[in-house]
N, C-alpha and C positions, 0 to 999 in steps of 0.2 A: 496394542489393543487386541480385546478378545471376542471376536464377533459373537460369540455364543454368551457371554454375557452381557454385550449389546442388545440383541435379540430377546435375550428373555427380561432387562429393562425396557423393553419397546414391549411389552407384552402387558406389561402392569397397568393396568386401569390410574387414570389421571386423575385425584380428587378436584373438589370446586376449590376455586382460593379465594379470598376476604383480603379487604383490607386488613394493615397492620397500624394499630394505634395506639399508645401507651402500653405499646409491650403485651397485645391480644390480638387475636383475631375477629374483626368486627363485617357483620354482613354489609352492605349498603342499609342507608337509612330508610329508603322506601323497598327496600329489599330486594331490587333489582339487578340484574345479569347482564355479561356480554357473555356470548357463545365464542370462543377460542377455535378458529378450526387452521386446522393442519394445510400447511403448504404441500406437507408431502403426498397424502390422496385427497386430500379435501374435506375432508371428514371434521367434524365436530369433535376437539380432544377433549377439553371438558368446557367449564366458564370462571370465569372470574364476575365479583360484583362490579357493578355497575354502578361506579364512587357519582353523588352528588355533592351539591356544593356545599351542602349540610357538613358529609362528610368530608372534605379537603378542610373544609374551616375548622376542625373538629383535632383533624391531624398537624393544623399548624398549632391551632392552640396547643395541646400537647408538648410539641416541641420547645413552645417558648416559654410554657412552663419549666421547661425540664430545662432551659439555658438559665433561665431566672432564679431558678435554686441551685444552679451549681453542681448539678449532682453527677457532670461529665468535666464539665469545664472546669472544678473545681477539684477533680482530683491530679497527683502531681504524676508528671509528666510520665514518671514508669509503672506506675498505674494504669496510664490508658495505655503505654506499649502494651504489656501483657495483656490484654484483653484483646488487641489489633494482632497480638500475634497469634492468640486462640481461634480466630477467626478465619485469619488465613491457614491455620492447621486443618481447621475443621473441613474450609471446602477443598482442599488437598485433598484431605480422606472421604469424603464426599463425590469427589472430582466424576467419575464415570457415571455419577446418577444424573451429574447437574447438565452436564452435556449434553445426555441423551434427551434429558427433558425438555433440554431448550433448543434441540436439533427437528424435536417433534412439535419445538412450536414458531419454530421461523427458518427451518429448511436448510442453514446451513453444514456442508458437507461434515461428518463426524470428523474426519482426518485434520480439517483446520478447528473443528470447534471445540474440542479438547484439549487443545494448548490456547487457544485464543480466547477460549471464555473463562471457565475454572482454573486454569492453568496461567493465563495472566492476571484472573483475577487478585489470586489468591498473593502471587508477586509483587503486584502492586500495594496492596496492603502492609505487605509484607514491607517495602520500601519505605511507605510512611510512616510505620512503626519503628523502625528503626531510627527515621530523622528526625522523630517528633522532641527529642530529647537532647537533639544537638541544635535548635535552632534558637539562637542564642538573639538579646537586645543590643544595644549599641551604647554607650558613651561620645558623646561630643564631644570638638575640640573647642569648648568655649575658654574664657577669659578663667583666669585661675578662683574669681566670688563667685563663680555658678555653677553648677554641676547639671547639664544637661544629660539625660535618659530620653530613649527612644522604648519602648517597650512596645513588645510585637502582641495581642490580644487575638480572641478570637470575633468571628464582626456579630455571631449570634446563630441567626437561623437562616441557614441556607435551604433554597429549590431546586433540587436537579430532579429535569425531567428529558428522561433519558429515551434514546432511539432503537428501533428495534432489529438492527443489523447484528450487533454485540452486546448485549444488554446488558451481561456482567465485566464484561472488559468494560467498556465505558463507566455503567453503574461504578466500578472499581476506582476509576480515574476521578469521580466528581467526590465520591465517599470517602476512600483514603484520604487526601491530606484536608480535608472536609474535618475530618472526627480526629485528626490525628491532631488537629490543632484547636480541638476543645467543641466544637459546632456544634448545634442539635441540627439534625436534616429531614426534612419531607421529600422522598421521591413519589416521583408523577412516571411508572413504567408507559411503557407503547403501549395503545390499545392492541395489537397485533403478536408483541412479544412480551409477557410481563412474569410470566413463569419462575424461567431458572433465577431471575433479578429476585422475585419474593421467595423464593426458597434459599436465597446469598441472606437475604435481610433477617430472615426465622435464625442462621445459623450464625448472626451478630450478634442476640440474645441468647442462645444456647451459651455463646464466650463470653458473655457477663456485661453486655453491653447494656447499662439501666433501660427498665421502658422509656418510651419518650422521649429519647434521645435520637433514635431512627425511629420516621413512621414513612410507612407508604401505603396509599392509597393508588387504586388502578379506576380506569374509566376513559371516558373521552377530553380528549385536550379541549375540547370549544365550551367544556362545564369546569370539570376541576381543574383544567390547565389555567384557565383563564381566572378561575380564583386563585391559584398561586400569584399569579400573573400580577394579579391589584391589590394583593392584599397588604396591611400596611406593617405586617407583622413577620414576612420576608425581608430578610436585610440584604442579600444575597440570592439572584437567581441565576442556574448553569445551565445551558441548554446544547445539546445535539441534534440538528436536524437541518429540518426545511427554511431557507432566507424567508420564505412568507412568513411561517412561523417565529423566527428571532427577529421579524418589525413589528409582528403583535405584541411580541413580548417587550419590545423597549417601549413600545407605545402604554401599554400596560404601565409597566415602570413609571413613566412622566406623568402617568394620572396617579400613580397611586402613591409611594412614599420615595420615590426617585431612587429605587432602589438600583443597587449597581447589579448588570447584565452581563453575563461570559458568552458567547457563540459561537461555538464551531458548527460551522453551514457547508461543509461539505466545498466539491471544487470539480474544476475540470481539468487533471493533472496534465500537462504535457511529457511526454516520454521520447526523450530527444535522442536520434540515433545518427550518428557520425560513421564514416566509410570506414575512419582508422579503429574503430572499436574493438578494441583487443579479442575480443570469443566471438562473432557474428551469431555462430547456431545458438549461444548459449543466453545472447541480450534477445533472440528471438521466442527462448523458450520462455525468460522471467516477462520477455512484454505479456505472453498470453498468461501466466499467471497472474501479471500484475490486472488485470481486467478481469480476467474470469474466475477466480476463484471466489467463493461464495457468492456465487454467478452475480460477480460485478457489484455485489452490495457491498460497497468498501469506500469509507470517505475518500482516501486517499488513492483510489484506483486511478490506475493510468491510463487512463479512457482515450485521452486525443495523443497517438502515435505520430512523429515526428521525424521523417527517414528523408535522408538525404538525397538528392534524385540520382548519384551516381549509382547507390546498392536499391535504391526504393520499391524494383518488381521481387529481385532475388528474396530481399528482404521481408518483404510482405508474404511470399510464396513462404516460407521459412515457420512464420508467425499461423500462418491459417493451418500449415502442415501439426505445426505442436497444438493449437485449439483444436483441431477436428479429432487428436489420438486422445485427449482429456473426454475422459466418459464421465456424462452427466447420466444423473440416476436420482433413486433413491440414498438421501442421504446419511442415512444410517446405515449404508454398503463401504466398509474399510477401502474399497477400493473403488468407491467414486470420486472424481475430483472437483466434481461441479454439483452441487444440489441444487434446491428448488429457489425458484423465485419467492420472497416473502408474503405475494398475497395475489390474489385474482386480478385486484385493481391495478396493484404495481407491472404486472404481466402485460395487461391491457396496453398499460403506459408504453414500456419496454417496445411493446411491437408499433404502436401508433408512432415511434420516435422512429424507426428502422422504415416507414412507410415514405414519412416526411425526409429522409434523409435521403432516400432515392427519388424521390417528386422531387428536389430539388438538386437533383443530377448526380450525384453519389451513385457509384458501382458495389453491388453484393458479391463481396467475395468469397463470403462464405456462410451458413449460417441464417437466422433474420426469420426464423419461424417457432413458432409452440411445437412441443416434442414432446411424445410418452403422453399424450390427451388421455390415451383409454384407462390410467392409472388415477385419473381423476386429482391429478398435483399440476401444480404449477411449474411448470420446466421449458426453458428455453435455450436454444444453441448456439453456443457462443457464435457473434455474431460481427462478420469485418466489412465494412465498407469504406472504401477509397475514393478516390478524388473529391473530398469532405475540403471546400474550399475553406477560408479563413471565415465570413461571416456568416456561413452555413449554422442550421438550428443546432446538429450534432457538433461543431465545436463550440458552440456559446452553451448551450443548454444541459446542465446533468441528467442525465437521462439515471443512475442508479441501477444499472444494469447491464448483460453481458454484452454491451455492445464497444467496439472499437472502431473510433472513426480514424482514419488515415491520411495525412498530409503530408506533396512532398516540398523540403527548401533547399537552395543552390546553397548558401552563406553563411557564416556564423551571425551574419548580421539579420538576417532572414530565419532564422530560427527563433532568435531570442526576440522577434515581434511578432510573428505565432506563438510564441508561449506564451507572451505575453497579453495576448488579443480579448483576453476575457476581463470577467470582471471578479472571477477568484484566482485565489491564489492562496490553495492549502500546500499543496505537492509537486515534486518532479523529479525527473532526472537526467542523467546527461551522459553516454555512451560514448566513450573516446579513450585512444592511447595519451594524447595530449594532455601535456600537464599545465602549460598554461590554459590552454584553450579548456578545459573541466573549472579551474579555479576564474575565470571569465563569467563562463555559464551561472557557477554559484552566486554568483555577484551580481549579474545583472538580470537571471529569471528573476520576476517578484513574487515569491513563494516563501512558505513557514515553512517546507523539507525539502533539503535538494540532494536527493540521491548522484552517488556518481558510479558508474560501471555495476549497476545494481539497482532493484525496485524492492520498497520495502524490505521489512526487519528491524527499522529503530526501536529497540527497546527504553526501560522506562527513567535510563539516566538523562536523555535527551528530552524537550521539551515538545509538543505537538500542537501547534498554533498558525491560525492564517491569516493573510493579508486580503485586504480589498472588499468585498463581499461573502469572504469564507470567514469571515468573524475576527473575533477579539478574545486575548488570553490566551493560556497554553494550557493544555493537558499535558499530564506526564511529568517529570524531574521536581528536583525543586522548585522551580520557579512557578508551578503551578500552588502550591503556597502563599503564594501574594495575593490569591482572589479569594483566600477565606482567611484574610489575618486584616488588624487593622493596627497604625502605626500611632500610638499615642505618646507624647513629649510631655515628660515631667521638668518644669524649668526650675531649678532650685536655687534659692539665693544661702552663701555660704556666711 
């Protein structure tokens, strides 16, 4: 990376952004705005409209127009690779504008946002383009007078309405095998992060992707989320976020056309550490990365730390030594490791959670306050508190930020009912030389990822789905293809 032309894209004035609809740029229909401002000094970057329900309804028709004439679904399979693959070239070449733009609009450190936004984006697309042409139907083994066909379709019009920690990774995740298997789609971005996602979508149509095929509209979820939500002309809704949010929306669903619901709701990861752990300094260093990078805005952060009581002081001492050397900052500084919290609100939360966590007995070990106030950003220090008993609010409750609560357990058997004490289960991992005792863990934590001797890194062969209250479906690999295909049986008498 070249900080001097970081700098001087951090310099360029931000224009206003529009909804996208049949392939234009459309104001709001009452012609009203949200103000975008920067996590990083606080400042007003520009706005985006302020989508009504006018407009959401507006952008689904569209879509189902464009699924009803066929004019995506109905081209053949290398047809739409090429377009999927112009798309992922384009934010490739793109890559250092998209980043920075969307570093300046939800705070995450440049260093991770550069590979994790445009840089997974662009892969992920890249992936389902590739498979959209090998995903082949089925033959039954019926009786020799029938000839049974399974044929895989696409289910029509999908809603992903996407979170604002990654907006283009995710965005990536719901849109690739989405379009790659014929869909028209309407995104619903974060009212908070909705930028570098509508500048991914302008560069879908630069690749030839028909209007009307992608729209997206920006606003508040409680107007246009909520008409996505009931409308009876989603066939398919995908959502990242908040559990409040994924019961509106299956509530939504049962009033409106019972459309099927995808959720990934986030989690309270356990991050299990064992005496025998092959690298001690080095399961100390990825714990504090696994929390604090993109200060803790990370579904899969490994928020509730899990240390054995024979290493538990040494070990804790280890983990607050590698958070306190991570410099948070501004985050379009190459050499910050922590940038800003995503909003005012969420900051508020962050520290109201670090208050309650010591009211009810929890030790600060480090960290646990707002940093860099006079910079007028939202920034806080990575933050550790220990003796964070089992039903304490910081291991039930996702807090979404740079905080690490600390537990210690004597037993393999004692661990795996701390990890399991909650009522998610997207993530984990498990720190040990033991090789049974690792394949044990895998098996009996209930979780969608179970890291072993490592935090984070699955890439996009593997699928990313949770159990319990972290939702339903998978992101990522193939299998996340099954929530935008639908399985229709031709029975045929011979």
């Amino acid at each position: 990376m070249d900080q001097t032309k970081i700098d001087a894209l951090r310099a360029q004035p931000v224009p206003a952004f529009s909804h996208l609809i049949e392939g234009r740029h459309v104001s709001a229909s009452d012609g009203g705005v949200m103000d975008i401002v920067s996590p990083i000094d606080g400042t007003v970057l520009t706005t985006t409209a302020k989508g009504t329900a006018k407009d959401m309804e507006r952008a689904i028709a569209s879509a189902r127009a464009a699924f009803e004439d066929r004019r995506w679904a109905g081209q053949p399979p290398a047809a739409r690779k090429k377009v999927l693959m112009r798309w992922a070239d384009l934010i490739d070449a793109h890559a250092l504008d998209l980043a920075v733009l969307g570093v300046r609009d939800n705070g995450t450190e440049i260093s991770m946002a550069l590979k994790a936004e445009p840089g997974s984006a662009a892969a992920t697309i890249r992936y389902y383009a590739e498979a959209l042409d090998k995903i082949y139907g089925e033959i039954a083994p019926t009786a020799p007078d029938v000839l049974g066909l399974i044929h895989k379709e696409p289910v029509g019009v999908v809603g992903a309405i996407i979170p604002w920690n990654f907006p283009m990774m995710i965005g990536a995740w719901k849109l690739g095998p989405a379009l790659a298997m014929g869909n028209s789609v309407v995104v619903k971005p974060s009212e908070t992060a909705s930028l570098s996602l509508m500048r991914m979508c302008d560069l879908a149509l630069e690749a030839g992707l028909p209007p009307g095929v992608l729209n997206a509209v920006t606003g508040e979820g409680a107007v246009v989320g909520e008409v996505m939500g009931l409308s009876m002309d989603i066939d398919v809704l995908v959502f990242t976020g908040s559990g409040g949010t994924g019961r509106r929306l299956m509530d939504y669903a049962a009033r409106s056309n019972m459309k099927r619901v995808y959720l990934e709701l986030g989690g309270k990861s356990p991050n299990i550490v064992f005496a025998d752990a092959p690298n001690l300094a080095e399961a100390a260093k990825v714990a504090a990365g696994g929390i604090f990078r993109n200060a803790g805005q990370v579904c899969v952060a490994g928020s509730r730390l899990l240390v054995e009581d024979a290493i538990h002081d040494d070990f804790v001492a280890e983990v607050a030594k590698a958070a306190e050397a991570m410099r948070v900052g501004d985050p379009l500084q190459i050499d910050t490791h922590i940038g800003a919290v995503n909003s005012q609100q969420q900051l508020a939360a962050n520290l109201g959670f670090v208050e309650t966590a010591l009211a009810e007995g929890g030790q600060l070990k480090t960290g646990g306050t707002r940093i860099l106030q006079e910079t007028g950003g939202y920034y806080m220090a990575p933050t550790i508190v220990t003796g964070v008993t089992r039903d304490a609010t910081l291991a039930q409750k996702e807090v979404f930020g740079p905080v690490l609560g600390v537990t210690p357990f004597s037993t393999d058997a004692e661990a795996v009912d701390l990890a399991n004490s909650t009522v998610y289960g997207l993530a984990g991992a498990v720190w040990t030389s033991d090789l049974s005792r690792a394949h044990r863990m895998v098996r009996d934590v209930r979780t969608g990822v179970m890291h072993v001797n490592t935090y984070g890194g699955a890439d996009g062969t593997v699928p990313l789905g949770g159990v319990g209250q972290s939702g339903n479906g998978s992101d990522k690999s193939l299998h996340a293809i099954e929530k935008y295909i639908n399985l229709k049986t031709a029975w045929i008498k011979l």
